[in-house]
N, C-alpha and C positions, 0 to 999 in steps of 0.2 A: 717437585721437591727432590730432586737427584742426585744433588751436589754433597759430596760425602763429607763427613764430621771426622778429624782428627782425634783419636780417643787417648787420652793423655795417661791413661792408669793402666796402657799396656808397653809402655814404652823401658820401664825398667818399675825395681818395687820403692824406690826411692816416693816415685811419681803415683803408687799405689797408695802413699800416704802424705800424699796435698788434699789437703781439702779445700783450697781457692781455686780460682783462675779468673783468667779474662777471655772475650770470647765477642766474634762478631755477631749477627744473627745474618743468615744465609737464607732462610726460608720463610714462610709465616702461611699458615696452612689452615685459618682457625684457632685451637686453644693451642695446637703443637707448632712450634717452633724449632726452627732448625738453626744449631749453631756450624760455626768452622771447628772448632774445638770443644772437647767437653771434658772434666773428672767422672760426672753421671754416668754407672754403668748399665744400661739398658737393660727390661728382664731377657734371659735366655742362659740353655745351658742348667735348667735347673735352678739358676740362680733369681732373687730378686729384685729387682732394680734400686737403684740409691735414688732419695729422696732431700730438699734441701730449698734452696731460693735463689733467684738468678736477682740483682740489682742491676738496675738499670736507669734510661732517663723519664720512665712511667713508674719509680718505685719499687717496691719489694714484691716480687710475685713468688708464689709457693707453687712449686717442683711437684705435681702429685702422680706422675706415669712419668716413665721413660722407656721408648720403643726403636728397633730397629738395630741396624747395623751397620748398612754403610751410609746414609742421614739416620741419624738419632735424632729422633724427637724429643720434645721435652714439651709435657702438657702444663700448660698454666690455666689461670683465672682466664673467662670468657672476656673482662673486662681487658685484658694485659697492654691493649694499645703497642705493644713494637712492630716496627716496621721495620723490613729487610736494608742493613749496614749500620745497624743500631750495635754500641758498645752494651756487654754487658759484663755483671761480675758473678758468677758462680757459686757457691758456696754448698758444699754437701754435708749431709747429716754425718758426722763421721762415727757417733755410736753405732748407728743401723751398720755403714758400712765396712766398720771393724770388727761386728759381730759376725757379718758376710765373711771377713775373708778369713778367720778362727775355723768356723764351720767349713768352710770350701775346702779349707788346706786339710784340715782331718776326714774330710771325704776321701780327697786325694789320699791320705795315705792308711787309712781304712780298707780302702779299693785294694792298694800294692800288695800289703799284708794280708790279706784275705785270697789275693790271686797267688801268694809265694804258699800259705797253709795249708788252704785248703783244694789241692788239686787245679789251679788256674780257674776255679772259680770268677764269673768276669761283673763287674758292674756291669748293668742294662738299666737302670735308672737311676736318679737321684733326686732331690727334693733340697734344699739351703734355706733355712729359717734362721731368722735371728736367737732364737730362743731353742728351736730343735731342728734336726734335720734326720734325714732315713736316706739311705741307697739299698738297692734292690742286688742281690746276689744270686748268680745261677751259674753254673750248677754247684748245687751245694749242700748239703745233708751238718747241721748245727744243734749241737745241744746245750745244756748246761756248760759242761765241762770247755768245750769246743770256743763259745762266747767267753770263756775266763780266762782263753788263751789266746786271743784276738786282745780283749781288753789290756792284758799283761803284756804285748809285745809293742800295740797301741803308748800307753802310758810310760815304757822304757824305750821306746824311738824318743817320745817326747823331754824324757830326764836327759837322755843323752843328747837332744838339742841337734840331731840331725842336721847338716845342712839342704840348704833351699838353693836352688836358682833356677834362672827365666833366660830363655834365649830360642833362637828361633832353627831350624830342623826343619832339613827337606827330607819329605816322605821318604825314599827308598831311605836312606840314611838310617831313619828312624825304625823302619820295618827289618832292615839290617841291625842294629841295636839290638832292640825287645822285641821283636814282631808283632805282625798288626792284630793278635788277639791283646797279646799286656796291654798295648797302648793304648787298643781300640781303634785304631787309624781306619782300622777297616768298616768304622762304625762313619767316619767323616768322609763326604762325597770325593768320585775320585779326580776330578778336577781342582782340589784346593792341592796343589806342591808345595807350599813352605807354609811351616805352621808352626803359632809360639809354642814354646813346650815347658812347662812346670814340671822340676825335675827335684825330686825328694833321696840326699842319701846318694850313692852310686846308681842302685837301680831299682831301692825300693819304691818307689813309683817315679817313672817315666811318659807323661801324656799332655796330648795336644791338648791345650784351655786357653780361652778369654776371658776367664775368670778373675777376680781379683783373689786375692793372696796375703797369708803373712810372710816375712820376710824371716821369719824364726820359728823353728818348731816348738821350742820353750813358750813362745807364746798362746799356744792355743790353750797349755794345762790339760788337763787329765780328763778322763770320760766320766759324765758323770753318770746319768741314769741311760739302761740300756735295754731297750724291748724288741725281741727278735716274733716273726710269727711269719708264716707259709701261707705266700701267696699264689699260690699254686706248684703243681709237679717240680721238683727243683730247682725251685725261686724262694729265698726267705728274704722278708724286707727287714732290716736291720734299723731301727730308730733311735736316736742317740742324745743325748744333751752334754754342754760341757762344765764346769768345774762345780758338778754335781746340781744343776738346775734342773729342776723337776720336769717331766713329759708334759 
């Protein structure tokens, strides 16, 4: 199963908000299948996988895993019956993964604003729920006051509707830019050279992702509930929800 999967929701944010396609089957490995193309984002990255139903000539099968990166898998029912050059049709949950890309883009720029505040400060983890999501911040020393001033810069990027875009950046370029602690570049192996880059603002965050995305900062809305706590020596993990949904 080696034959790599075209992933359709990295190619511009147009394509971040198809929720069809059509699609061959490439592999058949058990319950996971392999397409030529997919909208299903695979877990990784912190992020969740999209969830949904592939139509085909056995019927409606539900989408319950999607794995991998250069073959995406996509797990079905044990019974799915396709075999390798079978037409299928795609269809993804697109609540699940519009709640992904709200969360994903306010990580990204939670990250930027936290690394221009608070001393470069750098994400070193993250987590994307549909409902809540946390990144992990080090080095960093946060208080009351500190998180009122995060949320306040947070919540006025997002009035002012920042702009977004997606385009691709070879490393030095990039390290040239913001250098590779902002970006993180130096967090990505050093044989990957060209990598897409989700750019919020001029430079308020600039970083390599395969993530999905919104296409408008207006759209994420405002932070709603926010719980900070110290996860060790100058690490606090920051947990967040958005237009005021409970932890």
């Amino acid at each position: 199963m080696s034959r790599g999967t075209h992933r359709l929701y990295l190619d511009s944010f147009e394509d971040t908000y198809a929720t069809t396609f059509a699609a061959d089957v490439l592999a058949v490995d058990g319950v996971d299948v392999v397409l030529d193309r997919t909208l299903f984002y695979p877990t990784g990255g912190g992020q969740p996988c999209d969830l949904g139903v592939l139509e085909g000539p056995t019927g409606t099968l539900d989408v319950s895993d999607v794995r991998g990166r250069d073959a995406v898998h996509h797990r079905l029912p044990e019974d799915h019956t396709l075999s390798v050059g079978d037409q299928v049709t795609g269809t993804i949950d697109w609540d699940r993964r519009h709640a992904h890309m709200r969360m994903h883009t306010a990580q990204h720029l939670l990250s930027g604003l936290a690394y221009a505040m608070f001393d470069g400060a750098r994400t070193v983890g993250n987590q994307i729920g549909a409902g809540r999501s946390r990144l992990d911040l080090r080095p960093v020393v946060m208080d009351e006051t500190d998180v009122n001033r995060l949320r306040a810069a947070f919540d006025a990027a997002v009035a002012d509707d920042l702009s977004l875009s997606m385009g691709i950046k070879d490393r030095e370029s990039l390290i040239a830019e913001v250098g590779e602690e902002r970006s993180n570049v130096d967090m990505i192996p050093a044989s990957v050279q060209q990598m897409r880059i989700i750019r919020i603002g001029e430079q308020v965050d600039v970083c390599p992702c395969a993530g999905t995305h919104v296409r408008s900062l207006g759209e994420i809305g405002p932070l709603g509930e926010v719980h900070v706590k110290s996860k060790g020596k100058g690490t606090k993990r920051f947990a967040y929800t958005l237009d005021g949904n409970p932890l």
